[in-house]
C-alpha positions as CSV (number, residue, x, y, z in Angstrom):
1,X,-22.7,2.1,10.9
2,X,-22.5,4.6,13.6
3,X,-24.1,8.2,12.8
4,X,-21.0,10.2,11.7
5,X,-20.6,13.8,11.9
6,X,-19.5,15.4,9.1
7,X,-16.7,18.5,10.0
8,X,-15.8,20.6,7.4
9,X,-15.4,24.0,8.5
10,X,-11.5,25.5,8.8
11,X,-12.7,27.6,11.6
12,X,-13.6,24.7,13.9
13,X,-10.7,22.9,12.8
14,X,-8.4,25.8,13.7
15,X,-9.8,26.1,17.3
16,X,-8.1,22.7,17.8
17,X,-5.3,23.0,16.4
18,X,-2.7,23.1,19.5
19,X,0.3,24.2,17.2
20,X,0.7,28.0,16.9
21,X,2.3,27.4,12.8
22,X,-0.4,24.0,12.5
23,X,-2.6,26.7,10.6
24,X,-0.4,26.3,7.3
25,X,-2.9,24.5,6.1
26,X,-6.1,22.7,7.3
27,X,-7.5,19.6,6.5
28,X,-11.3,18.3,5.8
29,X,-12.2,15.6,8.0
30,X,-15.1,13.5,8.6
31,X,-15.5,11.8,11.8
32,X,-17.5,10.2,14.8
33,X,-17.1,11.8,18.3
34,X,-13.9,11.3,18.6
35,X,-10.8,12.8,20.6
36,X,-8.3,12.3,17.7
37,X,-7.6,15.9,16.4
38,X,-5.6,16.3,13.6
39,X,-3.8,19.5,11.6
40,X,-2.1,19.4,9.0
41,X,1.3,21.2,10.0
42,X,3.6,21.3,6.8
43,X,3.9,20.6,3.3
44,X,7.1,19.7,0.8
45,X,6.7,20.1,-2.6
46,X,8.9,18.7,-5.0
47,X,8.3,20.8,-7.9
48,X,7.7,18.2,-10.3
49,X,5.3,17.6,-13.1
50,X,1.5,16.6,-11.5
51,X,1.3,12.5,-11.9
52,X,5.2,12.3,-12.5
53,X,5.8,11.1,-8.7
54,X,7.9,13.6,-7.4
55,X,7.0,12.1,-4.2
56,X,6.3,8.3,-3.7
57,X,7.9,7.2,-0.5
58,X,9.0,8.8,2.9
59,X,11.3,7.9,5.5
60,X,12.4,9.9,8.7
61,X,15.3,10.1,10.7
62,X,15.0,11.3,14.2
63,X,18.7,11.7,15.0
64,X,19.0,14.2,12.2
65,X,15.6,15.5,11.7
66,X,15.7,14.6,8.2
67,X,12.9,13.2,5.3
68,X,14.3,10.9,2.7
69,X,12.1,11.2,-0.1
70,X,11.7,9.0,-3.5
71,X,11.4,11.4,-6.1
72,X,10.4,8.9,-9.2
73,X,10.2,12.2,-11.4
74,X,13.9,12.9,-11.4
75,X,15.2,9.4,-10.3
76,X,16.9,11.1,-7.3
77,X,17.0,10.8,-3.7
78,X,15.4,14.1,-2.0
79,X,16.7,14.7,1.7
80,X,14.2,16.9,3.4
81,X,15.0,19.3,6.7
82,X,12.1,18.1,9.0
83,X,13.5,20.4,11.8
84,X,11.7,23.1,11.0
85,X,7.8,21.9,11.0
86,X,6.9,24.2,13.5
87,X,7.1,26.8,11.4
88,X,5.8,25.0,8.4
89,X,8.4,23.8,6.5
90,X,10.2,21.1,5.2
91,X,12.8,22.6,2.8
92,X,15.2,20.6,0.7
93,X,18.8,20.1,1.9
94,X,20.0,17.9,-1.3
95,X,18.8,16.2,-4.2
96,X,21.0,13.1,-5.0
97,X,20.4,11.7,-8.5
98,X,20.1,8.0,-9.7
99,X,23.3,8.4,-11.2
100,X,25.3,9.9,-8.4
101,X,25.1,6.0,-6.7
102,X,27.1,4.6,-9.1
103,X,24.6,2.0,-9.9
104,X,23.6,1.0,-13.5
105,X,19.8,0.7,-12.7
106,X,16.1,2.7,-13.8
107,X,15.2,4.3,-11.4
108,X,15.1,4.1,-7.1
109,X,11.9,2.5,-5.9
110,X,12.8,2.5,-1.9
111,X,14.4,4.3,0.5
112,X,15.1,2.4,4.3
113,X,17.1,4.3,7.3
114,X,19.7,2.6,9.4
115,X,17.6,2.1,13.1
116,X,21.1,3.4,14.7
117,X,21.4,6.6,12.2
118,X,24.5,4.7,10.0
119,X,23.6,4.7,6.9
120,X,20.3,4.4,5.1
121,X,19.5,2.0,1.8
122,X,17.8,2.2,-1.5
123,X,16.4,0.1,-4.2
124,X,17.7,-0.1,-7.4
125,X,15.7,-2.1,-10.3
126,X,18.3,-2.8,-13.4
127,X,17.8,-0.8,-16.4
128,X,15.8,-4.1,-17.8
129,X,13.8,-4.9,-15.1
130,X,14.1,-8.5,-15.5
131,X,17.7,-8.5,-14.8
132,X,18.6,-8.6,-11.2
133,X,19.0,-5.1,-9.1
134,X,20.7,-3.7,-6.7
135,X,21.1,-1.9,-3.2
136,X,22.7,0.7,-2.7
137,X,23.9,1.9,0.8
138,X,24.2,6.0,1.0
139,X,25.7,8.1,4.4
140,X,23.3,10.0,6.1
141,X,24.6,12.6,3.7
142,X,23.7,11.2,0.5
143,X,27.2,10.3,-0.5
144,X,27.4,6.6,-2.3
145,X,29.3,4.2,0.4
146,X,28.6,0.7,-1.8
147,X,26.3,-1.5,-3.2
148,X,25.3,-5.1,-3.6
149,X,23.1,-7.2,-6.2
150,X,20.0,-8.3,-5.1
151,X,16.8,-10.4,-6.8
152,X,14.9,-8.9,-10.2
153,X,13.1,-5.7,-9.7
154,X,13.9,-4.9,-5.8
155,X,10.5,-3.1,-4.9
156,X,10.3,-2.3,-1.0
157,X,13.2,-2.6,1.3
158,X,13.1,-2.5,5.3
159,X,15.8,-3.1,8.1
160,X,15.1,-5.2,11.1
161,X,14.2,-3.3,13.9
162,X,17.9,-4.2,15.5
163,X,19.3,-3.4,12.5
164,X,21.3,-6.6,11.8
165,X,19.8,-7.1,8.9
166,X,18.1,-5.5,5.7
167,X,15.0,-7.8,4.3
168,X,14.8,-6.7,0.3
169,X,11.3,-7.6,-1.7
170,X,12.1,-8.6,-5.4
171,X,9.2,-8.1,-7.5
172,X,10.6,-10.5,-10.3
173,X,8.2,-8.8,-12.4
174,X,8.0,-10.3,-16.2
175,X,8.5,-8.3,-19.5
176,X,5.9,-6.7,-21.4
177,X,5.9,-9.8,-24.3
178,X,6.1,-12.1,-21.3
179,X,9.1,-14.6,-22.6
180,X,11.0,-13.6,-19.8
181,X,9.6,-14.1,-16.3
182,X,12.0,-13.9,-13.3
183,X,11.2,-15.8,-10.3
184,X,10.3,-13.4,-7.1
185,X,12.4,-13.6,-4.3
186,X,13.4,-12.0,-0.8
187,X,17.3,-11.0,-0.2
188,X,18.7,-10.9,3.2
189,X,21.9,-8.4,3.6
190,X,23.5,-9.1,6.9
191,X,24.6,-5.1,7.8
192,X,27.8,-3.7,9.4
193,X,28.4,-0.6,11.3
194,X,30.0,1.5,8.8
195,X,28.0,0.4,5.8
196,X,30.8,-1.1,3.9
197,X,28.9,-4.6,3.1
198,X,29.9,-6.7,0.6
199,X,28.4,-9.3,-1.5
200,X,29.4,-12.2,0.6
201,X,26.8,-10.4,3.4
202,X,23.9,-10.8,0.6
203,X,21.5,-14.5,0.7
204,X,19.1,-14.5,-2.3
205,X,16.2,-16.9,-1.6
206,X,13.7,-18.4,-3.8
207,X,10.2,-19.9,-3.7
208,X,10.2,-23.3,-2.8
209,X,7.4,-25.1,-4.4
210,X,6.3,-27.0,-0.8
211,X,6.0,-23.9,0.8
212,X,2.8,-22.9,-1.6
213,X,-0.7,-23.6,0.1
214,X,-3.4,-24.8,-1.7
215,X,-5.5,-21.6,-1.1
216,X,-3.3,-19.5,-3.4
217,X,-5.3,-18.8,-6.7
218,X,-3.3,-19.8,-9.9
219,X,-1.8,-17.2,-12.4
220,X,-0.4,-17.8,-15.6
221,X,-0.8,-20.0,-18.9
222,X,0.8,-23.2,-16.9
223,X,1.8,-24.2,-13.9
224,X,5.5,-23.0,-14.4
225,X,4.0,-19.7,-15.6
226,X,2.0,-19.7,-12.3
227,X,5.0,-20.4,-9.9
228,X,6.8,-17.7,-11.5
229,X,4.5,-15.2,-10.7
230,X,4.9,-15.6,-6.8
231,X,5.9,-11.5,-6.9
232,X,6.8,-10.2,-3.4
233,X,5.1,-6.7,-3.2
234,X,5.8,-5.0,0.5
235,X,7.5,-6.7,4.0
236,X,7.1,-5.6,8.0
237,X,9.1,-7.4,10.2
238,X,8.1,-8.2,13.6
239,X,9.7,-6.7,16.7
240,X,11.7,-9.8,17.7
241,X,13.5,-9.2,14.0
242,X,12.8,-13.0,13.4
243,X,10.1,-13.3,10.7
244,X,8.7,-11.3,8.0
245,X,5.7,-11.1,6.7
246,X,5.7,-10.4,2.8
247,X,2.3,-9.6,0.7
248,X,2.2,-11.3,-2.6
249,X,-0.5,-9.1,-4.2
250,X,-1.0,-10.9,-7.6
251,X,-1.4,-14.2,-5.9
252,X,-3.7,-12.8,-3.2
253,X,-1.5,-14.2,-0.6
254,X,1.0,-13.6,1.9
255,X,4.5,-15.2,2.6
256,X,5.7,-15.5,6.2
257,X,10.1,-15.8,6.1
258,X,12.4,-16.9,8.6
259,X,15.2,-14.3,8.7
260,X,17.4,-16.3,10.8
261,X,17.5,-19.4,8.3
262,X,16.9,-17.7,5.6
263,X,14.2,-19.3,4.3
264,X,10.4,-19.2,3.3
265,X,8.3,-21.0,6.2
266,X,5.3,-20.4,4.2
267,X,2.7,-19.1,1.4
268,X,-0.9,-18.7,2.7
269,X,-3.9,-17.4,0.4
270,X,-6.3,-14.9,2.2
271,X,-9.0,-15.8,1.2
272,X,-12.5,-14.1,-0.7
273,X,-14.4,-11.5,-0.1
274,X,-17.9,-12.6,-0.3
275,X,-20.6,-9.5,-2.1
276,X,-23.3,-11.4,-1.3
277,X,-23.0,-10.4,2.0
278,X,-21.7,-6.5,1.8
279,X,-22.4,-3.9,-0.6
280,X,-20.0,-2.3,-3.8
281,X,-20.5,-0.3,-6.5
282,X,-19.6,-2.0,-9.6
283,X,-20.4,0.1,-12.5
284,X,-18.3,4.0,-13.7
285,X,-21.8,3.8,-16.2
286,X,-24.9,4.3,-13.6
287,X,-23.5,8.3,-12.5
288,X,-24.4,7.6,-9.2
289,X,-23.6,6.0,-5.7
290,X,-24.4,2.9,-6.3
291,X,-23.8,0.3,-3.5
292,X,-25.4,-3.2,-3.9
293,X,-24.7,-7.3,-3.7
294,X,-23.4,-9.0,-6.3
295,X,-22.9,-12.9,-7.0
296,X,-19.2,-11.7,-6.6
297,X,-15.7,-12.5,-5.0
298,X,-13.0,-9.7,-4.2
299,X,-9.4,-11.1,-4.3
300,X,-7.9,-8.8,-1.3
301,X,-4.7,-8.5,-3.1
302,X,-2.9,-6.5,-0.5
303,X,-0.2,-4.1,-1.2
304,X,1.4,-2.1,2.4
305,X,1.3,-4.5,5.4
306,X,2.1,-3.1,8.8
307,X,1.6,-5.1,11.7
308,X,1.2,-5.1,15.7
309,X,1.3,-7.2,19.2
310,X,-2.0,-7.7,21.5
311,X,-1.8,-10.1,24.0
312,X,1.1,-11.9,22.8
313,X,0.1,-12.4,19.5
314,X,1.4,-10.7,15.9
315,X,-1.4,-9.1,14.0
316,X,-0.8,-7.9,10.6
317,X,-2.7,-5.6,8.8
318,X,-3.3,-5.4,4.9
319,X,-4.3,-2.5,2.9
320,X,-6.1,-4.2,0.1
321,X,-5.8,-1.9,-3.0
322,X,-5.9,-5.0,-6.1
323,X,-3.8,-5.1,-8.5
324,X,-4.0,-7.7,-12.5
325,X,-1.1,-9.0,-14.7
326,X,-2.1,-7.1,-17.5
327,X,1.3,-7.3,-20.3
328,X,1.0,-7.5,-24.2
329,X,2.2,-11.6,-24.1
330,X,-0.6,-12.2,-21.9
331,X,-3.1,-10.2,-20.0
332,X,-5.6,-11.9,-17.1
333,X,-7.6,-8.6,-17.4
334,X,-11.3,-8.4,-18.8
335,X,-15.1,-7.1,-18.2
336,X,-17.6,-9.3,-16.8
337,X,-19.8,-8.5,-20.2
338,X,-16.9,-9.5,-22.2
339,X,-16.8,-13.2,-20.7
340,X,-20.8,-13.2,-20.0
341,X,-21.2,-16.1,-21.6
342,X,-18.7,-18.2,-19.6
343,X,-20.2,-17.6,-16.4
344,X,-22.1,-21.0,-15.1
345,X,-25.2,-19.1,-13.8
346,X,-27.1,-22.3,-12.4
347,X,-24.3,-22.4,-9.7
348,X,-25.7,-21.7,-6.5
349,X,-23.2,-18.4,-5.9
350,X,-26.0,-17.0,-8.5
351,X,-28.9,-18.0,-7.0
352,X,-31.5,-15.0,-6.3
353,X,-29.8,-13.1,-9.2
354,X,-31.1,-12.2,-12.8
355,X,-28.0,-13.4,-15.2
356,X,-28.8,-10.0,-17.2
357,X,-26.7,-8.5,-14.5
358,X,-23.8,-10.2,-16.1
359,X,-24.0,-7.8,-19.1
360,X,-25.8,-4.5,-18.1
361,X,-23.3,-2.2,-18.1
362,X,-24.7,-0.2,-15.6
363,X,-24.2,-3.1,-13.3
364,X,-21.7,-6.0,-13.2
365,X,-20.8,-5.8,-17.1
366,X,-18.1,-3.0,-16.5
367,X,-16.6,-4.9,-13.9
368,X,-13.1,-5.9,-14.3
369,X,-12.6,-9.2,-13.5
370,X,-9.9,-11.9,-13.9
371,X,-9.6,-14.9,-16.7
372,X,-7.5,-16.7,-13.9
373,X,-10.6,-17.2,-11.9
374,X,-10.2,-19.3,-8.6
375,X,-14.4,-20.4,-9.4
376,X,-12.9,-22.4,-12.5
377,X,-14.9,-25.7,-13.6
378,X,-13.4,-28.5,-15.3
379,X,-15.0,-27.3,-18.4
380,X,-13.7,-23.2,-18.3
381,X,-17.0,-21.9,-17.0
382,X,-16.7,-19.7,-13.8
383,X,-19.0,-20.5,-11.1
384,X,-18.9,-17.0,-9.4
385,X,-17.2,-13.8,-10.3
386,X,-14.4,-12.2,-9.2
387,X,-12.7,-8.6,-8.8
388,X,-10.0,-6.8,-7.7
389,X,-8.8,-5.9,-4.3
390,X,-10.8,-5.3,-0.9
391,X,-11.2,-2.0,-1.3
392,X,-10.7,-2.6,3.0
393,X,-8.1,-3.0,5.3
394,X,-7.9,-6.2,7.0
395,X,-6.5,-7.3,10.2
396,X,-4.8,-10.9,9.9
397,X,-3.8,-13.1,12.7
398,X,-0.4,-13.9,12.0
399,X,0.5,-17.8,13.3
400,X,-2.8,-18.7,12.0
401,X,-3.1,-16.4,9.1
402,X,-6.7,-16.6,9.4
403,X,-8.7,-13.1,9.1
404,X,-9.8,-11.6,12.0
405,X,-11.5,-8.1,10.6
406,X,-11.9,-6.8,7.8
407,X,-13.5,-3.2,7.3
408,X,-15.9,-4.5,4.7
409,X,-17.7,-1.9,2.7
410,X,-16.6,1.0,5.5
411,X,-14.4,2.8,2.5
412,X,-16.9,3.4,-0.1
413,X,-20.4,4.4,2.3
414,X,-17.7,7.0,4.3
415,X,-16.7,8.2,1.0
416,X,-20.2,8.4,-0.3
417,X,-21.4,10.5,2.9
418,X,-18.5,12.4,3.9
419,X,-17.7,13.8,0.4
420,X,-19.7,12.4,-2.4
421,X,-18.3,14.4,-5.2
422,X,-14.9,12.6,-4.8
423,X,-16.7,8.8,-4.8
424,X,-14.4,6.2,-6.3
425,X,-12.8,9.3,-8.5
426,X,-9.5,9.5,-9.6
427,X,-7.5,12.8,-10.6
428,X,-5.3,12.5,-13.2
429,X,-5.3,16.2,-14.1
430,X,-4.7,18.9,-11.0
431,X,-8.3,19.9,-9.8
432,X,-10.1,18.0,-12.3
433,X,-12.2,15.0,-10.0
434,X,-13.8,12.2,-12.2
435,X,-16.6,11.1,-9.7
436,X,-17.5,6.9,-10.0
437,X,-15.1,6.7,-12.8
438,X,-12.9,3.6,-10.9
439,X,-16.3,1.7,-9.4
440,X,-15.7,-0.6,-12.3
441,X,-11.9,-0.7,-11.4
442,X,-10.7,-1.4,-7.9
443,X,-12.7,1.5,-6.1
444,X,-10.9,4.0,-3.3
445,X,-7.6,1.4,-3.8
446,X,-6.3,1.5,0.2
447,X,-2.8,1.6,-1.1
448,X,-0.6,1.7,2.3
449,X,-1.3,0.7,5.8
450,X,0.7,2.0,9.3
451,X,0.6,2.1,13.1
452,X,0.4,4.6,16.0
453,X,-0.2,5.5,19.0
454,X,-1.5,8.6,19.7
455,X,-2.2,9.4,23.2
456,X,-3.3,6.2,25.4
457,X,-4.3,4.7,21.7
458,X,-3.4,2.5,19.0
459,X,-4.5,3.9,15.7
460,X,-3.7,2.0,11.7
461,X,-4.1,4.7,9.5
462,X,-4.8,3.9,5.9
463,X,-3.7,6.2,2.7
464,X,-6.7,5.5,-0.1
465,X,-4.6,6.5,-3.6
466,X,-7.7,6.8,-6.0
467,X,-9.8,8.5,-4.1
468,X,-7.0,10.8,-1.4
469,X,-7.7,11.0,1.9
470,X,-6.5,8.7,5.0
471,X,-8.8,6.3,7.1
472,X,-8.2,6.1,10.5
473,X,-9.3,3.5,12.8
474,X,-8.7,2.6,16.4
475,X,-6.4,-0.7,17.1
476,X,-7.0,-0.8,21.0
477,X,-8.4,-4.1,19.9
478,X,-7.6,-5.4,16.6
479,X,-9.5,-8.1,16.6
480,X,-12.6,-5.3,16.6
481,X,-11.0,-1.9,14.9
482,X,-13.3,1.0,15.0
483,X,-13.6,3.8,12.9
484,X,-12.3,7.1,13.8
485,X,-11.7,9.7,11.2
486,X,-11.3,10.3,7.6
487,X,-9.3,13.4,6.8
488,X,-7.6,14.7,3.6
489,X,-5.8,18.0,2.8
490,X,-8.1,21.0,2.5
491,X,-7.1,22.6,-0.7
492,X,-6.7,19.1,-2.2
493,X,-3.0,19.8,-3.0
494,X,-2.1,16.6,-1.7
495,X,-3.2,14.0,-4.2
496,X,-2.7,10.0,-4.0
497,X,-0.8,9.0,-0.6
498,X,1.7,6.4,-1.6
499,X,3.6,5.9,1.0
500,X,2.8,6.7,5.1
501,X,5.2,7.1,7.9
502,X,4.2,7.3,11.2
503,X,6.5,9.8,14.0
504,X,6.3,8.7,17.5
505,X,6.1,11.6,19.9
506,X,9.0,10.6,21.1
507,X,11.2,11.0,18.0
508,X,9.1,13.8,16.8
509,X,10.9,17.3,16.2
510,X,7.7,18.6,17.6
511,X,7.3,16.5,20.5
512,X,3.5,15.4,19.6
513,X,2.9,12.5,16.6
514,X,3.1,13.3,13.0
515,X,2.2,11.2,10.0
516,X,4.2,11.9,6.6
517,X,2.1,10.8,3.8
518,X,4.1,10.9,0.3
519,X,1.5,12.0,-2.3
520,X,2.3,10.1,-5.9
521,X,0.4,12.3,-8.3
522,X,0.8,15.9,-6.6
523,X,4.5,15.0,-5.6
524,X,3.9,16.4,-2.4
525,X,4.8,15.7,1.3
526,X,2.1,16.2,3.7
527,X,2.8,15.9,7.5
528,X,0.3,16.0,9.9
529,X,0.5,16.3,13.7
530,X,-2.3,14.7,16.1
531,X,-3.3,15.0,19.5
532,X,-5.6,13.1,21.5
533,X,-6.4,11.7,24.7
């Protein structure tokens, strides 16, 4: 890794700030030389209870110069004036509670806007999540126009970039005892100009069993058990609005879908990330920065996928944040020290390493790790371990959906040098920062994942919701990303990014880029504005 310069001071910051108002607030950031400069030019706070998501995802309208925000604290629908950030403000126009849609449902877990300013879309799980959901399509206003049933648990929502369609991700999450198990699916809702869509204009599909590679680790009790927990988790859909690309975190996978024919083309596994060969601390026991190998495997369980074109060619990219089935019926979650015995330490993924590891706990015995291990023998004994998540961002060709980059251990050594208090720390109180206490978990947890150019330059910019903050890298190429900055709010108001949005100068009420970034446990909005060359 590059030397990187560490820039801290608000002073310096200021002096590049190009907006007269961007001094509202300044951000920390930690950087190489580079000609990305970002502010931090305006804040929304929801006023809600600190880890009640008051703010969990963001959407923008440039015709209207409005923010829709999920507000998960008060099941409502927050529509933010974005016209003023100049100044430093993003007020609330209107609040529109869950049960102003006229939908029987438990709360709104996605908010999409019409590409042509019609109408914009939310996500309604049913008030037993196992039970199909709903959409619900809202005027720019707020006001409830209709709505139509959709798979179990509807989780992220997106139009097509022509707006013909809306592509719906249904979790099909099971219930907490774990008898009932709905099977994931992706809804298609062919959209009409006013909004008034019916459910004739809905197509439900299904995993189809054929579709499903042979790379995609098994989950479950059984095979039936396994199928069923195919759960789609987030979609972006390419800019000829023919196939999306959906991440199926659980499984470790992603599904590509033909929007057209309405139908799954396929279900590919990504893969393993292999410790031998780059560094992570494992352990919340050792108080310290600990970054080592390990005879380990990291499932990249993706959650946000964005994608872009180079060349003629799709590339997705994958924030890798982990995530377990962890329910009262049944639970794939354990330490490594728990399970020590199981491990098959003569395999040769343990060569060079002392078995003792397995149940130190200041080494790979906290680990979590999986029971539904893809290193199974015939016998029940695990060859290698594994964990969960990347704690990366990957870039993924997408007619191949072979990996072409991954950011390896970039996350944590950044972290570690840049601001070292906050390593793999999580806040679940305001201003309280538990340093190392999620190394045994899933780390930083890159959470969301989005695109933009800023300047002559393609940037992804990745919101890390454990440990705050948002990596930036260059995309010029993305088959060799390059880091570029890491930069989080100054007063740490802004705490666990969710969601990201990315403002195009060209549909920016300030004429430069902005990024929203929707902050789970503060419930804050943070946008920022960049220039660069």
């Amino acid at each position: 890794m590059n030397k990187l310069v560490k820039v801290l001071s608000t002073g310096t910051l200021a002096a590049l700030m190009l907006t007269p108002y961007a001094d509202a607030a300044s951000v920390s950031s930690y950087s190489e030389k580079s000609s990305l400069k970002v502010s931090q030019l305006a804040r929304y706070d929801s006023k809600t209870s600190f880890g009640e998501s008051g703010t969990e995802i963001v959407a923008y309208d440039k015709k209207y110069k409005r923010a829709y925000s999920i507000n998960g604290a008060l099941n409502s629908l927050d529509i933010l004036d974005a016209s003023k950030l100049t100044k430093g403000k993003m007020p609330l126009l209107k609040r529109v509670a869950l049960k102003d849609f006229n939908a029987q449902g438990s709360d709104i877990t996605s908010v999409a806007i019409h590409p042509q300013h019609k109408y914009i879309a939310v996500s309604v799980p049913a008030a037993n999540k196992t039970d199909n959901g709903h959409v619900v399509f809202l005027s720019m206003n707020g006001k409830f126009k209709g709505q139509v049933e959709v798979g179990a648990l509807p989780d992220m929502l997106t139009f097509t970039p022509n707006g013909n369609n809306l592509v719906v991700a249904n979790e099909g999450e099971p219930n907490d005892e774990y008898t009932v198990n709905p099977e994931g699916s992706v809804s298609v809702i062919r959209t009409k100009p006013n909004g008034h869509i019916k459910q004739s204009d809905v197509t439900t599909t299904y995993f189809d069993r054929s579709m499903i590679g042979s790379d995609v680790r098994e989950l479950g009790r059984n095979a039936e058990e396994s199928f069923r927990n195919l759960e789609p988790e987030y979609i972006t859909v390419d800019n000829n609005n023919k196939l999306a690309y959906i991440t199926i975190q659980e499984r470790n996978a992603v599904a590509t879908y033909d929007i057209k024919k309405k139908k799954f083309v396929s279900v590919k596994g990504l893969g393993y990330k292999d410790y031998h060969k780059t560094t992570i601390d494992v352990s919340d026991k050792d108080d310290k920065i600990n970054m080592k190998n390990y005879p380990l495997f990291g499932m990249y369980q993706p959650d946000g996928i964005s994608h872009l074109n180079y060349k003629g060619h799709v590339y997705l990219l994958t924030a890798n944040e982990g995530d377990t089935q962890d329910y009262k019926g049944f639970s794939e979650e354990t330490r490594v020290a728990d399970i020590a015995d199981q491990y098959n330490t003569a395999s040769d993924y343990f060569k060079g390493f002392d078995s003792s590891i397995l149940k130190d706990k200041k080494s790979l015995g906290r680990l979590k790790t999986s029971t539904s291990n893809p290193f199974t023998n015939a016998d029940g004994t695990y060859d290698a371990v594994v964990t969960f998540g990347g704690r990366s961002f990957s870039v993924v060709e997408a007619d191949s959906m072979k990996q072409v980059y991954d950011s390896g251990d970039d996350f944590e050594k950044i972290i570690a040098k840049a601001f070292p208090d906050a390593f793999n720390n999580q806040q679940e109180e305001p201003g309280k920062i538990e340093f190392d206490n999620r190394s045994d978990d899933k780390g930083p947890e890159a959470e969301s994942v989005t695109v933009g150019k800023v300047g002559k330059h393609q940037y992804a910019f990745i919101g890390l919701e454990r440990t705050g903050g948002i990596m930036v890298y260059n995309m010029d190429n993305p088959t060799k990303p390059v880091f570029e900055t890491y930069f989080k709010s100054k007063d740490n108001k802004d705490i666990s990014p969710e969601g990201l949005t990315f403002i195009p100068k060209e549909e920016s009420p300030t004429k430069k880029p902005l990024l929203m970034a929707s902050h789970e446990m503060s419930g804050t909005i943070a946008v920022y504005e960049f220039t660069g060359k």
